[in-house]
C-alpha positions in Angstrom: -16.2 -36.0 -3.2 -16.4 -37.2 0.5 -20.2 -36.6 1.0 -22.8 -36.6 -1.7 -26.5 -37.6 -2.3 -27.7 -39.9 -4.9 -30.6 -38.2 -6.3 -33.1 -39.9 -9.0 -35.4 -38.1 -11.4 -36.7 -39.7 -14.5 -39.2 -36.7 -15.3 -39.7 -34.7 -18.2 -38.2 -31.8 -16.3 -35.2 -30.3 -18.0 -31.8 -31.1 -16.2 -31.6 -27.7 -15.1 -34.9 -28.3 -12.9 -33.5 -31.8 -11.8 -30.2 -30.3 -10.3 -31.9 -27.5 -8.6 -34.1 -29.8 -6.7 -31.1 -32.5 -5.7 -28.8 -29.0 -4.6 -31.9 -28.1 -2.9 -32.3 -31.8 -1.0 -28.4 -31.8 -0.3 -28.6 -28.5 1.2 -31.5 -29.5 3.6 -29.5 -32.6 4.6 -26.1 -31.5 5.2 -26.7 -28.3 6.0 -24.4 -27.3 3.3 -24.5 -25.9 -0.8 -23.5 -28.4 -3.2 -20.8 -27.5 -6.2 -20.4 -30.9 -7.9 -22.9 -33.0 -9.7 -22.0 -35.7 -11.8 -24.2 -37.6 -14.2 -24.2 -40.2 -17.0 -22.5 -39.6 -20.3 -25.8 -39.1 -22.1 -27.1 -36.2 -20.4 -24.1 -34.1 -21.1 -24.0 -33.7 -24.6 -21.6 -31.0 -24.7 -19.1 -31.5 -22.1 -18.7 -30.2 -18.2 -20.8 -27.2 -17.8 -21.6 -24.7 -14.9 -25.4 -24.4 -13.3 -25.8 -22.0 -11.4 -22.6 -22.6 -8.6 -23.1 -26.1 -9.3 -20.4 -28.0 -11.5 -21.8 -30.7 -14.0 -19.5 -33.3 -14.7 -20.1 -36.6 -16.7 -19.6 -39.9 -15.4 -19.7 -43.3 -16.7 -19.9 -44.3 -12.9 -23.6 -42.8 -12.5 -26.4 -44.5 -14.4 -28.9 -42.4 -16.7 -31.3 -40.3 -14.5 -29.5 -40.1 -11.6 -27.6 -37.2 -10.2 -24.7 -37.5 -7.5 -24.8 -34.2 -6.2 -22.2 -33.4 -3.4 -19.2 -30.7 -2.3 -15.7 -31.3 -3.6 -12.6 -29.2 -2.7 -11.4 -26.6 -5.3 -8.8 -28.7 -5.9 -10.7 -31.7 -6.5 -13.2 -30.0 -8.3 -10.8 -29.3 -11.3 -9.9 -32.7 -11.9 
């Protein structure tokens, strides 16, 4: 991912809700419609998943309740 946006959200909100609203805050910043989102290992209980035309990835990189939302070539999207 070249750009992204750290997003935080500790509310009761399901992660569904979270990732809409940091897709909808990357959008208004770059002007551009996220398809990546990595977060931590724990709120991925079943693997990389698809919401909406966003990917959902885990990453031990990202600490619990935050989202780094961004664009990622196909190509590196697969990885």
């Amino acid at each position: 991912m070249d750009i992204g946006l750290l997003w935080f959200d500790k509310s009761a909100d399901d992660m569904l809700r979270k990732i809409e609203r940091a897709a909808r805050r990357y959008k208004e910043r770059f002007g551009q419609t996220a398809n990546v989102c990595y977060v931590h290992p724990d709120a991925l209980d079943n693997g990389d998943r698809q919401v909406g035309k966003v990917w959902v990835r885990s990453s031990a990189r990202v600490l619990k309740h935050h989202f780094w939302i961004g664009w990622e070539q196909p190509h590196e999207a697969r990885k």
